[in-house]
N, C-alpha and C positions, 0 to 999 in steps of 0.2 A: 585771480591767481596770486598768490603768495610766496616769497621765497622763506626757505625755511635754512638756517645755519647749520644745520647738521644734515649728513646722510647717512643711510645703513649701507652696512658692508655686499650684502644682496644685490642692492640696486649699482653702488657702485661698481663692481664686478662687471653688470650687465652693461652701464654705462660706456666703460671703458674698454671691455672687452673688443669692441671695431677696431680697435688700436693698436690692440694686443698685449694691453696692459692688465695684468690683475692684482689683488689688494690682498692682504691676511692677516688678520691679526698674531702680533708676536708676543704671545701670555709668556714666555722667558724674560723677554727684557721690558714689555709694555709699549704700546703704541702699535703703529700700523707699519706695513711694510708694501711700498709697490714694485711690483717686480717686470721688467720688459727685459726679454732678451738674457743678457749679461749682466743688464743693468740692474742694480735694485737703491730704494730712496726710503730712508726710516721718517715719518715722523710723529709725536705723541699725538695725534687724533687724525680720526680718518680722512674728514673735512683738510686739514691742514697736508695731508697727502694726497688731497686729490687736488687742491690749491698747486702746489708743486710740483705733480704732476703735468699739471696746466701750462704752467709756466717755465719748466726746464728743459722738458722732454718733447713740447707740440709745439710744433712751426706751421703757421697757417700759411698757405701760399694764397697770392690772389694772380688769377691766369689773365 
C-alpha cells in the first residue's frame, strides 16, 4: 500500500462524511472550502483542508 499526497474531492466527501463534514470546491475565490455545521475552513487545496480539518475540528477521545 502506498500513501498518496493528494485526494479527490469524491472520496473526500465520503471520507468525512461520518463526521458530518463536507468539502466544495470555491471556483469564485479558488481553493476548497469545509463546511460542519456553522462552521466552515477555506483552504488552497483540498489535501490542505482535509489536513485542517484533521487537526482543528476532531478530537479523538480514548475511553
Amino acid at each position: 500500500m502506498s500513501w498518496s499526497k493528494s485526494i479527490s474531492l469524491d472520496v473526500a466527501n465520503k471520507l468525512f462524511d461520518v463526521i458530518g463534514v463536507s468539502f466544495e470546491e470555491n471556483e469564485l475565490e479558488g481553493g476548497y472550502i469545509a463546511k460542519h455545521e456553522s462552521k466552515t475552513l477555506r483552504r488552497p487545496t483540498l489535501t490542505a483542508c482535509c489536513i485542517a480539518v484533521l487537526s482543528d475540528w476532531v478530537t479523538i477521545k480514548e475511553s
